[in-house]
gemmi code that builds the backbone of each chain (N, CA, C; Angstrom):
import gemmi

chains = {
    "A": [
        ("UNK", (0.846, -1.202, 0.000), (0.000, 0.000, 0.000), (0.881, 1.251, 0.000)),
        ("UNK", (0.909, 1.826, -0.942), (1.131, 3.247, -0.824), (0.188, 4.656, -0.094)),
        ("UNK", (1.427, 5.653, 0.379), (0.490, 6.662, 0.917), (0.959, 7.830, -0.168)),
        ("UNK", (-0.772, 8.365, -0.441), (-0.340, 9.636, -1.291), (0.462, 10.514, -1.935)),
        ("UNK", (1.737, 10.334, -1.121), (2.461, 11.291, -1.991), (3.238, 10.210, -2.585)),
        ("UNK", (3.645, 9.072, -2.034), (3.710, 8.045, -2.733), (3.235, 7.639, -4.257)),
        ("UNK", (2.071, 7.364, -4.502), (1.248, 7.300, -5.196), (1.609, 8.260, -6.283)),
        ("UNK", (1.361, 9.624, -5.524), (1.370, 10.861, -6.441), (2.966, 11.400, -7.023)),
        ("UNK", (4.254, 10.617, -6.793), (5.309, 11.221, -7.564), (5.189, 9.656, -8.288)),
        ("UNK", (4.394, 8.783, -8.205), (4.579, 7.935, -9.091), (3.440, 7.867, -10.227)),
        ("UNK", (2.512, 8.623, -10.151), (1.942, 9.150, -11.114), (2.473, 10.304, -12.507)),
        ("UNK", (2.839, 11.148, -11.418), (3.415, 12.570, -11.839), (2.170, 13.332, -11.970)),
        ("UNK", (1.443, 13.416, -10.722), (0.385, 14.081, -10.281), (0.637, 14.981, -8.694)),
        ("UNK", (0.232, 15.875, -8.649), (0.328, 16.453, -7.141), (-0.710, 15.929, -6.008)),
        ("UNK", (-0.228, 15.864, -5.264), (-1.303, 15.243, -4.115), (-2.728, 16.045, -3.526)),
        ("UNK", (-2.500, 17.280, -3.565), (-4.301, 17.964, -4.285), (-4.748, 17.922, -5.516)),
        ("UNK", (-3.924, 16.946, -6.324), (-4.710, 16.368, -7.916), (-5.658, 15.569, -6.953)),
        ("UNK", (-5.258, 14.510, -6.338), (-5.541, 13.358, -6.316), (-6.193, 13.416, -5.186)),
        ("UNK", (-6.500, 14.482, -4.015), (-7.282, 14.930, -3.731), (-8.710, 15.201, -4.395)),
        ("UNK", (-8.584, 16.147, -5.170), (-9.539, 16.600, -6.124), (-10.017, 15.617, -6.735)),
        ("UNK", (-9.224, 14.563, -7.542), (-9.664, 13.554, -8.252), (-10.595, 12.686, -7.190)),
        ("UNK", (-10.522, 12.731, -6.066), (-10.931, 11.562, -4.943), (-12.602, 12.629, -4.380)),
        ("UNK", (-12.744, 13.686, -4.625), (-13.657, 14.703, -4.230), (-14.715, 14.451, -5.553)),
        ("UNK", (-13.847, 14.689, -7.034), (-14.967, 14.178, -7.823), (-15.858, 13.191, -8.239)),
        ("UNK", (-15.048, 12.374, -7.228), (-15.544, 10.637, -7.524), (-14.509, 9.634, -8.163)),
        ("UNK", (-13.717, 10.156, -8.866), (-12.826, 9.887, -10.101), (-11.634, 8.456, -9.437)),
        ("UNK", (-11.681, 8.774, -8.195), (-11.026, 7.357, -7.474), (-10.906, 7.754, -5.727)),
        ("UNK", (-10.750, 6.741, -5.180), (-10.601, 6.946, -3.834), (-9.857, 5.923, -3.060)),
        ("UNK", (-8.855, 6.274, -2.115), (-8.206, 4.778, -1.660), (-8.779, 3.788, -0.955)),
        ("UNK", (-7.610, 3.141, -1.062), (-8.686, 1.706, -0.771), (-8.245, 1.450, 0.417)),
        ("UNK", (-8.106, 2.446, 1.643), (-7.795, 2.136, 2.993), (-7.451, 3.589, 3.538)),
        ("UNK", (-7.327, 3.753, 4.756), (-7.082, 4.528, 5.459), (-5.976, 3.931, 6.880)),
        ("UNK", (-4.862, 4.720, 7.230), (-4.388, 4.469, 8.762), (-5.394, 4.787, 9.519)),
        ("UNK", (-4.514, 4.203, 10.651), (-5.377, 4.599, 12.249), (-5.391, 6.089, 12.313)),
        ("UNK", (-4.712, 6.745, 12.064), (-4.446, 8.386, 12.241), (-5.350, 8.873, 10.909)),
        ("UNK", (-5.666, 8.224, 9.873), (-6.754, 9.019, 8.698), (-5.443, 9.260, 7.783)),
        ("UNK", (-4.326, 8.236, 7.516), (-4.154, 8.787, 6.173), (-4.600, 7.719, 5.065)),
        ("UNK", (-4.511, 8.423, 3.790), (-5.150, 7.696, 2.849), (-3.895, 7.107, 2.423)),
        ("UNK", (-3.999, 5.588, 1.631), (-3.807, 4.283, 1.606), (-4.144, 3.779, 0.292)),
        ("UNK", (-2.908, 3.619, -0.837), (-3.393, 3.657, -2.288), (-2.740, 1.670, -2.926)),
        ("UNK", (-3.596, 1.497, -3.581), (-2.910, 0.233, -4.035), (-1.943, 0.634, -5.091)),
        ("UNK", (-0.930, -0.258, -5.804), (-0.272, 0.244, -6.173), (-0.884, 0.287, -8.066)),
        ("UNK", (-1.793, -0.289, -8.119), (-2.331, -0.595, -9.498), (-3.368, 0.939, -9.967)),
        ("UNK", (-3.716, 1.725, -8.778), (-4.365, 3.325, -8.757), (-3.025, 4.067, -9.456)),
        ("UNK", (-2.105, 3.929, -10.131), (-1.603, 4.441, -11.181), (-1.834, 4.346, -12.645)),
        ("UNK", (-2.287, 3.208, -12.519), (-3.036, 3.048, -13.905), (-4.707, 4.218, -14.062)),
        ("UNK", (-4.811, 3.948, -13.077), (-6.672, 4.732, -13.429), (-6.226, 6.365, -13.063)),
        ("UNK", (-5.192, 6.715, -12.536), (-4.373, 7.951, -12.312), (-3.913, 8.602, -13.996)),
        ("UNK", (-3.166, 7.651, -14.532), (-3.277, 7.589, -15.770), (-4.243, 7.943, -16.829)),
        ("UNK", (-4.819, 6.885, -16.590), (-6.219, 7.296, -17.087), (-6.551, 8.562, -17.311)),
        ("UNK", (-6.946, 8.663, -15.883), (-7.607, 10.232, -15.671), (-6.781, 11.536, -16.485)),
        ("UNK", (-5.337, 11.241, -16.500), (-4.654, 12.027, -17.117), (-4.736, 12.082, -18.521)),
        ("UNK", (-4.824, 11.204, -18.730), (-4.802, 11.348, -20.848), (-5.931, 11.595, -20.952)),
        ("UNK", (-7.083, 11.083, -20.223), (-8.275, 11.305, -20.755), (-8.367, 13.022, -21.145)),
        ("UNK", (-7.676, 13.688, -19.551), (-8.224, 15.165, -19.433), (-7.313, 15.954, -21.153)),
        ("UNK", (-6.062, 15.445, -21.075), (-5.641, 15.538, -22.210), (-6.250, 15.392, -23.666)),
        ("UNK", (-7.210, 14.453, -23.765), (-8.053, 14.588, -24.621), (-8.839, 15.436, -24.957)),
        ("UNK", (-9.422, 16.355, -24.063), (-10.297, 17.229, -23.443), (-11.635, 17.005, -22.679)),
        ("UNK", (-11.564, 16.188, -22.538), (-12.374, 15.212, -21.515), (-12.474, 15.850, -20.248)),
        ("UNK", (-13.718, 16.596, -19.639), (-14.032, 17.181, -18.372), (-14.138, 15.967, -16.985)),
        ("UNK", (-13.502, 16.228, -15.677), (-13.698, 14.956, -14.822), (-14.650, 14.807, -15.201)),
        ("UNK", (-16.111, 15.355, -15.109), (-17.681, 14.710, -15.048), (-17.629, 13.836, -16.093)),
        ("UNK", (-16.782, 13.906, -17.283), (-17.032, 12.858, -18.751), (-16.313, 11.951, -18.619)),
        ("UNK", (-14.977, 12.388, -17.449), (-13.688, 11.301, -17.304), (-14.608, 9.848, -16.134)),
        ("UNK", (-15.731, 10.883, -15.409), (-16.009, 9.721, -14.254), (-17.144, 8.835, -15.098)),
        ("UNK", (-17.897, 9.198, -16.632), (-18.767, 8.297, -17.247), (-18.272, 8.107, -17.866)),
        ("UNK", (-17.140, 8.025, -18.002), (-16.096, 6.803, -18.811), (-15.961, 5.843, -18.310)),
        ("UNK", (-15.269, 6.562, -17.289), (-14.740, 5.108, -15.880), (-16.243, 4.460, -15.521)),
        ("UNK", (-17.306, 4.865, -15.345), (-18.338, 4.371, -14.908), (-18.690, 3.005, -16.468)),
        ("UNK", (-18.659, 4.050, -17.360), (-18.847, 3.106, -18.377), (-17.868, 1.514, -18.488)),
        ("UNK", (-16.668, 1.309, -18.644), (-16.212, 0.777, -18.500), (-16.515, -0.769, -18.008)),
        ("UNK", (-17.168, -0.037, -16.284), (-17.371, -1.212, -15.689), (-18.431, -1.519, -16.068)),
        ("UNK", (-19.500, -1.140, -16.948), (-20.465, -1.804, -17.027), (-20.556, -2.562, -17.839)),
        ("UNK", (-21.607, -4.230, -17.581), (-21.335, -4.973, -18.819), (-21.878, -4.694, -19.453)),
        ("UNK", (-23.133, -4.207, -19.709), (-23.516, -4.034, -20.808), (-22.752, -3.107, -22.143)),
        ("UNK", (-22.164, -2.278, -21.611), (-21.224, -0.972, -22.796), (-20.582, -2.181, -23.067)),
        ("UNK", (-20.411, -1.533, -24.665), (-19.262, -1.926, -25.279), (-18.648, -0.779, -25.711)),
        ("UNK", (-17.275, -1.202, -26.994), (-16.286, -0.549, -27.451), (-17.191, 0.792, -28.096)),
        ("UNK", (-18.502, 0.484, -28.905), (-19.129, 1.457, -29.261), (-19.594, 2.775, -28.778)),
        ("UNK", (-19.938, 2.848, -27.523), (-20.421, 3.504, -26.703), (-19.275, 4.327, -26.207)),
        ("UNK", (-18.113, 3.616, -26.132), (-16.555, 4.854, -25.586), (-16.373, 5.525, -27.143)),
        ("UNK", (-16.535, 4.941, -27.997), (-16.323, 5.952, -29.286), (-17.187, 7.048, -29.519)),
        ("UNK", (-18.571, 6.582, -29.273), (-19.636, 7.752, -29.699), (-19.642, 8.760, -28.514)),
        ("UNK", (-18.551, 8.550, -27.069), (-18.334, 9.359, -26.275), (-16.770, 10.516, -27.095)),
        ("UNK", (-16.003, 9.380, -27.767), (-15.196, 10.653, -28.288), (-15.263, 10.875, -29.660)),
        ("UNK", (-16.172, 10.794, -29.942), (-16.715, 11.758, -31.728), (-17.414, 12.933, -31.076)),
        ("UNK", (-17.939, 12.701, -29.923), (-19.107, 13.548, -29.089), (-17.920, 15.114, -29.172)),
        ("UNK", (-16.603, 14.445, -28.515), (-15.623, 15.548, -27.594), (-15.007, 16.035, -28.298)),
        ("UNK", (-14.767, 15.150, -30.065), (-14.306, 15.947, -30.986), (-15.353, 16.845, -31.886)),
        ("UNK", (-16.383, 16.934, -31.967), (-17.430, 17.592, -32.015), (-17.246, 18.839, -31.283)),
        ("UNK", (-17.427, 18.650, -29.948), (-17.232, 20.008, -28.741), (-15.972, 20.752, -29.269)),
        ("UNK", (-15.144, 20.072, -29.210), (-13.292, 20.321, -29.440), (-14.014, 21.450, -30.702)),
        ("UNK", (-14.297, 20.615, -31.967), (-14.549, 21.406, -33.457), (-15.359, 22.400, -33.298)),
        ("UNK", (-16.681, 22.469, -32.329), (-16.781, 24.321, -31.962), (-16.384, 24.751, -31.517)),
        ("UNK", (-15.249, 24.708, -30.643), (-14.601, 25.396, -30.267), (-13.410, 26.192, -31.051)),
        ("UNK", (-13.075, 25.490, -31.460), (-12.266, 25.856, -32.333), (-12.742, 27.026, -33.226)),
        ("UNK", (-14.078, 26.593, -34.071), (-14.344, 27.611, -34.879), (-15.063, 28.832, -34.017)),
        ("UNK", (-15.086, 28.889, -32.887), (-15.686, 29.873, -32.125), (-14.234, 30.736, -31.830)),
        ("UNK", (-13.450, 30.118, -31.418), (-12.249, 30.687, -31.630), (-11.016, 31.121, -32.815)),
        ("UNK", (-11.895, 30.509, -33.427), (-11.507, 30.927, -34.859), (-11.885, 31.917, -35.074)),
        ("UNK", (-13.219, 32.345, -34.531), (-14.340, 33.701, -35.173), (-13.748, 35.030, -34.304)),
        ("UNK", (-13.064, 34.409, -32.888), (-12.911, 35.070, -32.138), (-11.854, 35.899, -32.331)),
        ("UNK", (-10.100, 35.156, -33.175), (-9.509, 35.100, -33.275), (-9.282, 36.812, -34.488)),
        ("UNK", (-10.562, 36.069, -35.643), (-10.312, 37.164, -36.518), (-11.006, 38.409, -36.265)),
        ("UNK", (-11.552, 38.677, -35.563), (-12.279, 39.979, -35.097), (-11.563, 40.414, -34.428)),
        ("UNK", (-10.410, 39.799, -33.732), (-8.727, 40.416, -33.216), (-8.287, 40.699, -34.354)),
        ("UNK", (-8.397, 40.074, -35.325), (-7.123, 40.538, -36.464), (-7.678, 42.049, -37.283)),
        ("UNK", (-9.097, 42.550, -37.046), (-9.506, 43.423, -37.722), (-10.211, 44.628, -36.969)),
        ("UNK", (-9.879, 43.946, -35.263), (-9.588, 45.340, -34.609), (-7.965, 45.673, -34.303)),
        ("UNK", (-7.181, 44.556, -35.000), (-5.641, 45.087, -34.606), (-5.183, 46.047, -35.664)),
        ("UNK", (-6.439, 45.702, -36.896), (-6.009, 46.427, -38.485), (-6.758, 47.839, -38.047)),
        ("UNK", (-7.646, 48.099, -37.705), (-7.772, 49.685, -37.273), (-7.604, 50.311, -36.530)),
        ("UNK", (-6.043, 49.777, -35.994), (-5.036, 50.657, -35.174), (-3.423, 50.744, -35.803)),
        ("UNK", (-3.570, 51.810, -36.870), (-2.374, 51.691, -37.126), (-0.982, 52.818, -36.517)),
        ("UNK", (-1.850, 53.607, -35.648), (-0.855, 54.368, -34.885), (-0.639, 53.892, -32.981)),
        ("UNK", (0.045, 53.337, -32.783), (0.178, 53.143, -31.696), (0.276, 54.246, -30.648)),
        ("UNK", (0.609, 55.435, -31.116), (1.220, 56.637, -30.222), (-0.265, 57.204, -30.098)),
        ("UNK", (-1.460, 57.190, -30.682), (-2.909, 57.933, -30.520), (-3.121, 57.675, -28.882)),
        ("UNK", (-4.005, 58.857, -27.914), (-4.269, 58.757, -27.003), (-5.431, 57.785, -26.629)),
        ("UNK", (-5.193, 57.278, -25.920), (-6.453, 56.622, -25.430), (-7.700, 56.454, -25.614)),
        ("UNK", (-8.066, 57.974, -25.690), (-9.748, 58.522, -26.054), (-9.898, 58.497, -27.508)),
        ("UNK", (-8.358, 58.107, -28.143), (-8.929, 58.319, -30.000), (-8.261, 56.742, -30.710)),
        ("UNK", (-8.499, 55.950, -29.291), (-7.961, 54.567, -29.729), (-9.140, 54.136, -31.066)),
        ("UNK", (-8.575, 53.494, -31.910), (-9.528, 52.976, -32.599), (-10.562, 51.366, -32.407)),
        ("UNK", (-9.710, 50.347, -31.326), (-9.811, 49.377, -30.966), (-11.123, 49.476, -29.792)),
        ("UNK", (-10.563, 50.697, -28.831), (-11.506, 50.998, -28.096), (-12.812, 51.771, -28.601)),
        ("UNK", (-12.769, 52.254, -29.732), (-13.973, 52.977, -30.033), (-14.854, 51.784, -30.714)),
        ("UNK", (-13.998, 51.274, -31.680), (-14.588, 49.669, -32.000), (-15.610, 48.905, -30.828)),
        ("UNK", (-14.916, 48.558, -29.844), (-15.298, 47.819, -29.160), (-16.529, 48.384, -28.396)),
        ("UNK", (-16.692, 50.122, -28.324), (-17.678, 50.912, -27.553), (-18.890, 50.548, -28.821)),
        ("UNK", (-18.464, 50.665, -29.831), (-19.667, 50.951, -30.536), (-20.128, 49.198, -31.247)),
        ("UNK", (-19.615, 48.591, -31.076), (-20.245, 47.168, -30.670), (-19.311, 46.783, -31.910)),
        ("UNK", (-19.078, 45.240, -31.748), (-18.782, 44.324, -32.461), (-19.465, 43.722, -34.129)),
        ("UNK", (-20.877, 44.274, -33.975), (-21.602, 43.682, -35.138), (-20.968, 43.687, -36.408)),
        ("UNK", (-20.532, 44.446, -36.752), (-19.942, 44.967, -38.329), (-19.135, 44.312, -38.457)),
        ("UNK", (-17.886, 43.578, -37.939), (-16.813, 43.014, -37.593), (-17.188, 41.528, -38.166)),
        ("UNK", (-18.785, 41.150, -37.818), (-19.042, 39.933, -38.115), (-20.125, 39.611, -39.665)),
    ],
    "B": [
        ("UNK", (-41.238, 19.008, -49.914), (-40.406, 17.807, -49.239), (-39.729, 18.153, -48.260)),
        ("UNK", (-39.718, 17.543, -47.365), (-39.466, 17.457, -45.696), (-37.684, 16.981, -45.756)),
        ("UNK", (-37.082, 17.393, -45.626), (-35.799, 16.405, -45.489), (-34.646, 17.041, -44.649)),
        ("UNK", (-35.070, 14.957, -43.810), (-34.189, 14.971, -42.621), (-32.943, 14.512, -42.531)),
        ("UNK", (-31.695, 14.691, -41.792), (-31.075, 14.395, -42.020), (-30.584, 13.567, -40.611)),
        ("UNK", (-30.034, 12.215, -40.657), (-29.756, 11.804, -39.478), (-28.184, 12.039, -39.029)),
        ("UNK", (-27.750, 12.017, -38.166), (-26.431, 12.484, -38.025), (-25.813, 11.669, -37.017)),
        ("UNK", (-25.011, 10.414, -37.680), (-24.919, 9.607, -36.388), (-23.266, 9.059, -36.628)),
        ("UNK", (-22.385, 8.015, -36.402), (-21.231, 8.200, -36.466), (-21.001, 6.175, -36.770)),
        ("UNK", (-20.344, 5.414, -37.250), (-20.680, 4.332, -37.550), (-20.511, 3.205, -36.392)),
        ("UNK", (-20.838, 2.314, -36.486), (-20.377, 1.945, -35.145), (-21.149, 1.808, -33.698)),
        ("UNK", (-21.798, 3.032, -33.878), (-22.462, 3.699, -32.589), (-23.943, 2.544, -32.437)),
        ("UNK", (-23.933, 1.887, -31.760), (-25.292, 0.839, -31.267), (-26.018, 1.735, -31.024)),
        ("UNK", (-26.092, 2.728, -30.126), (-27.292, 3.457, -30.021), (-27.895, 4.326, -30.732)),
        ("UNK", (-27.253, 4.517, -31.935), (-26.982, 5.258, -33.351), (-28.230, 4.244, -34.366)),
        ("UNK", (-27.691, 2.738, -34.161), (-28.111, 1.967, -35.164), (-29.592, 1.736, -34.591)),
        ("UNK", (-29.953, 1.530, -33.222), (-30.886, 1.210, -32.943), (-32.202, 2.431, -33.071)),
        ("UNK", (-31.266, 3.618, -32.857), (-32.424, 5.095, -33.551), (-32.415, 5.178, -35.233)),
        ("UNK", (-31.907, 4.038, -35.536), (-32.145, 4.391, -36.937), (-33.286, 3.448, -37.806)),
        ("UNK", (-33.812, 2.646, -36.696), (-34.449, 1.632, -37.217), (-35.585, 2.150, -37.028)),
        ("UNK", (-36.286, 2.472, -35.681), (-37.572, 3.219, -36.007), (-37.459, 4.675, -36.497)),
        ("UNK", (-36.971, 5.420, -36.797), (-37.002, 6.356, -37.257), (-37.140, 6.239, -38.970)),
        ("UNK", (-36.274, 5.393, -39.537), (-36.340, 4.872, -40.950), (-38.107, 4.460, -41.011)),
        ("UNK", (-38.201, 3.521, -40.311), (-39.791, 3.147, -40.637), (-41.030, 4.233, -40.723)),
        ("UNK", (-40.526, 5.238, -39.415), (-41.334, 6.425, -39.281), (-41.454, 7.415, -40.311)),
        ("UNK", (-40.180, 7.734, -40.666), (-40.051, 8.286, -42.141), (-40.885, 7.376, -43.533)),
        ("UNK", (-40.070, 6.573, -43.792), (-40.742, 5.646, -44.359), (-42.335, 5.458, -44.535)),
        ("UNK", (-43.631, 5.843, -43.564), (-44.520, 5.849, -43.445), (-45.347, 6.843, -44.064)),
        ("UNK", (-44.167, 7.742, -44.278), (-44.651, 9.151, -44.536), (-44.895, 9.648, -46.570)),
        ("UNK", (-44.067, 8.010, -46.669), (-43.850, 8.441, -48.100), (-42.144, 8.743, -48.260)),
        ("UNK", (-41.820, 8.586, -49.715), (-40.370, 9.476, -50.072), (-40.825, 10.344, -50.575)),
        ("UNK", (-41.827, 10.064, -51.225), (-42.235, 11.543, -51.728), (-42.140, 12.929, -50.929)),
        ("UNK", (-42.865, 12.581, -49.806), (-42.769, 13.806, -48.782), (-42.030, 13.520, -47.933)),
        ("UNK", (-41.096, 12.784, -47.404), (-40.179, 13.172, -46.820), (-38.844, 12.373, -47.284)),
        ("UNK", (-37.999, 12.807, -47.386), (-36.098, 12.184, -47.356), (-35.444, 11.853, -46.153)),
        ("UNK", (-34.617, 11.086, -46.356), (-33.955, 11.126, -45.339), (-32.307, 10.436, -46.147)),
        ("UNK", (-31.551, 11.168, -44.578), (-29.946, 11.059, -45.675), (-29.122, 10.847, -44.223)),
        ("UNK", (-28.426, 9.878, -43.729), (-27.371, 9.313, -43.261), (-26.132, 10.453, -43.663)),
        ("UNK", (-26.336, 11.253, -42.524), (-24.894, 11.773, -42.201), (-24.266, 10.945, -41.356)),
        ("UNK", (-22.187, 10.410, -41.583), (-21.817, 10.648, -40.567), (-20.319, 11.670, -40.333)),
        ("UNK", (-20.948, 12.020, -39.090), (-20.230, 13.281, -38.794), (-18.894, 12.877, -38.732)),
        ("UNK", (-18.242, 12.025, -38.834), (-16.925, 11.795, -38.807), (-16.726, 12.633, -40.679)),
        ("UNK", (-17.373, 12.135, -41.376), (-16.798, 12.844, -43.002), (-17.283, 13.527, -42.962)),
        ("UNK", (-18.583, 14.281, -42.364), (-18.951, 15.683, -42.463), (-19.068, 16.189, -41.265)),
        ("UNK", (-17.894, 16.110, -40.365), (-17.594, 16.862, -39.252), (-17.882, 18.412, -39.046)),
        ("UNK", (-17.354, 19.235, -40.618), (-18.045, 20.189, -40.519), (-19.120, 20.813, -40.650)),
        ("UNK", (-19.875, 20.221, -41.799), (-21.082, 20.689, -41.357), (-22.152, 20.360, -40.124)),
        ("UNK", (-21.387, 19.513, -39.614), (-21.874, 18.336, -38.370), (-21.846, 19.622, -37.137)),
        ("UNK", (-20.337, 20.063, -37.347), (-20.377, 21.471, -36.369), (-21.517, 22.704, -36.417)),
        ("UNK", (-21.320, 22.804, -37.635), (-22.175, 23.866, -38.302), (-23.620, 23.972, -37.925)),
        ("UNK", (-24.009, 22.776, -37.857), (-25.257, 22.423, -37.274), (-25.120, 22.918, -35.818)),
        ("UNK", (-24.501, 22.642, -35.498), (-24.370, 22.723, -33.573), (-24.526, 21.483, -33.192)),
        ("UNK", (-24.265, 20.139, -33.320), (-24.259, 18.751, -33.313), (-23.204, 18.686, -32.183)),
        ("UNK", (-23.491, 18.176, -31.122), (-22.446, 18.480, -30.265), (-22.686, 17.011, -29.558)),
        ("UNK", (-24.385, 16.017, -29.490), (-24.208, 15.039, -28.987), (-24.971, 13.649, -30.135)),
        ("UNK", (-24.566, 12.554, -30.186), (-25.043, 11.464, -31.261), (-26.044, 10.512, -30.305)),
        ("UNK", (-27.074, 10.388, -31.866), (-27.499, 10.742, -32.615), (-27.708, 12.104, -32.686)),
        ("UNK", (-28.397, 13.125, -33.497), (-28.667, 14.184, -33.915), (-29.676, 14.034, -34.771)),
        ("UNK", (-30.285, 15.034, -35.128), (-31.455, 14.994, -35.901), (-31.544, 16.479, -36.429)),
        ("UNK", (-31.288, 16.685, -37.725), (-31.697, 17.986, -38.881), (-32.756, 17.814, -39.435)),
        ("UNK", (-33.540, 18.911, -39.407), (-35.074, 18.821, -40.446), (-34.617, 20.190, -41.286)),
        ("UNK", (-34.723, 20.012, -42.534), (-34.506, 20.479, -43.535), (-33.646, 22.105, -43.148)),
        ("UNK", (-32.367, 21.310, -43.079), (-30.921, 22.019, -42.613), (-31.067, 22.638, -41.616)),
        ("UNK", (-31.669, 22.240, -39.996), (-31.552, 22.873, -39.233), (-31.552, 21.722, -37.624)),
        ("UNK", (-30.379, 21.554, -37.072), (-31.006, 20.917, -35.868), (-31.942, 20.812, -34.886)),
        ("UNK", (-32.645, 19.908, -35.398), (-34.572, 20.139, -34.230), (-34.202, 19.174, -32.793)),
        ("UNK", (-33.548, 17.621, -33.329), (-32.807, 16.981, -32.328), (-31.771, 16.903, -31.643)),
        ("UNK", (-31.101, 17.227, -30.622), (-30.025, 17.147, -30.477), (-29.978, 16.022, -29.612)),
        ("UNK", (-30.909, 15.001, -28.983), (-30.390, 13.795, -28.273), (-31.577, 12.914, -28.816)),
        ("UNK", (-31.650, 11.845, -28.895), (-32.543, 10.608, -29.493), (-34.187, 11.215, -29.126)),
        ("UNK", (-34.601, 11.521, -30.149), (-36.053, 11.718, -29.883), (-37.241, 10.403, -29.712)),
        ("UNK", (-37.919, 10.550, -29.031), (-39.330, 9.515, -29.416), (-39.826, 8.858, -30.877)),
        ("UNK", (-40.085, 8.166, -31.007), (-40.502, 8.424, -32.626), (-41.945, 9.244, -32.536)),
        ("UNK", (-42.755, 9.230, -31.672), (-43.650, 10.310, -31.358), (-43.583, 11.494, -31.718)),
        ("UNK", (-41.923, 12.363, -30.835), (-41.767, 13.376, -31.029), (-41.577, 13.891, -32.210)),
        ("UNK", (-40.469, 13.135, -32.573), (-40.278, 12.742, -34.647), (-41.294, 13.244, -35.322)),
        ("UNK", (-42.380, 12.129, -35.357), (-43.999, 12.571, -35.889), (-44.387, 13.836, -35.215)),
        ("UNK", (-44.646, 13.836, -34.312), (-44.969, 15.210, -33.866), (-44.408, 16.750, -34.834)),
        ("UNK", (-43.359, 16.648, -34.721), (-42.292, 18.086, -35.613), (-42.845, 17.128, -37.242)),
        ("UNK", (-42.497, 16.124, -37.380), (-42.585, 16.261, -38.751), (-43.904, 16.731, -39.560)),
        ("UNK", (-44.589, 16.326, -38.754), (-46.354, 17.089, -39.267), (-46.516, 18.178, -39.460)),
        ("UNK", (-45.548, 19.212, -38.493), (-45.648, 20.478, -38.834), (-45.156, 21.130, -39.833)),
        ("UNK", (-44.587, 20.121, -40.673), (-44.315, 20.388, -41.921), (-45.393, 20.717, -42.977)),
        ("UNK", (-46.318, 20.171, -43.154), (-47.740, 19.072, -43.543), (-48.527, 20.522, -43.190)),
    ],
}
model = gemmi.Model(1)
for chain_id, residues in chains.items():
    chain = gemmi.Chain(chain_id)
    for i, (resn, *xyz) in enumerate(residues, 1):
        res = gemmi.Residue()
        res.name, res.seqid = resn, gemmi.SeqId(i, " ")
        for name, pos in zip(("N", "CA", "C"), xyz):
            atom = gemmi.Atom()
            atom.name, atom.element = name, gemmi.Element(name[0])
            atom.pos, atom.b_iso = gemmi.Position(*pos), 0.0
            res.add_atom(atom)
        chain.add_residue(res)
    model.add_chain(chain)
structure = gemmi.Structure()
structure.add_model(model)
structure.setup_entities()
């Protein structure tokens, strides 16, 4: 049995990750000392893991813990973890183009500022932005 | 003409199993008056976005997302009448 920080430089997680991870549901040890410390098997690096690539994916804990939930169930199969990440590359792909949209309405309030030295009150970025965004789009 | 578009990803069991009454439901209606066309959003990811398709299945009625999670076939009939 490992104790937490244990656990956690053998992850390459911090020990209020794994805190947090244990608050969302996402895992919890499988023992406690007499004094209340927590008590990790040594195989909670793998689902530590887990949790890590998943978030890397862009996978929110709440989607990382109906994964893991999924998993154990028999009924899911392989199908059901895929149509969970077409779902996240979906999310991922508006985002993107939301930030895409976002991105160029920077590039065409950076184009109607071509004097940097103008005062404040005759910024063009700021007058842009006072008199609303619409035109831009 | 009514035309829906389903938007589902291959593979997906719960994909295949909304596609069976929904095909029939359509189907009932005629081709004449209504279409239907098998998107999957993996090759048309973008317009898949475009839609606002964010969970599978999905459901477009004539280019616009009405479903965004597995409808009834009720509900289905329901919107599709209001075509009618």
């Amino acid at each position: 049995m490992l104790t937490i920080s244990k656990i956690a430089a053998l992850a390459g997680v911090s020990t209020d990750s794994l805190r947090y991870y244990e608050k969302e549901g996402l895992l919890a040890p499988s023992s406690k000392t007499d004094a209340g410390y927590r008590l990790y098997n040594a195989d909670m690096v793998r689902r530590i893991h887990f949790i890590k690539d998943a978030q890397n994916c862009g996978f929110t804990l709440s989607e990382i813990r109906d994964l893991l939930t999924l998993r154990g169930r028999d009924s899911a199969c392989c199908g059901d973890v895929r149509r969970l990440a077409i779902e996240k590359k979906l999310q991922l792909a508006a985002r993107i183009n939301t930030m895409q949209r976002m991105s160029s309405a920077l590039d065409e309030l950076v184009a109607k500022c071509t004097q940097g030295a103008l005062p404040l009150d005759a910024c063009p970025i700021l007058a842009a932005l006072d008199d609303g965004l619409g035109e831009l789009h | 003409m009514v035309k829906v578009e389903l938007l589902s990803s291959p593979g997906c069991q719960k994909c295949l199993l909304a596609q069976e009454d929904i095909r029939s439901l359509i189907a009932s209606f005629g081709t004449d008056q209504v279409s239907l066309r098998d998107v999957n959003v993996l090759d048309e990811l973008d317009y898949a976005v475009e839609l606002g398709v964010l969970t599978l299945p999905a459901i477009a009625i004539n280019g616009k997302l009405v479903f965004s999670t597995l409808p009834s076939v009720e509900m289905l009939r329901n919107e599709l009448t209001k075509y009618f």
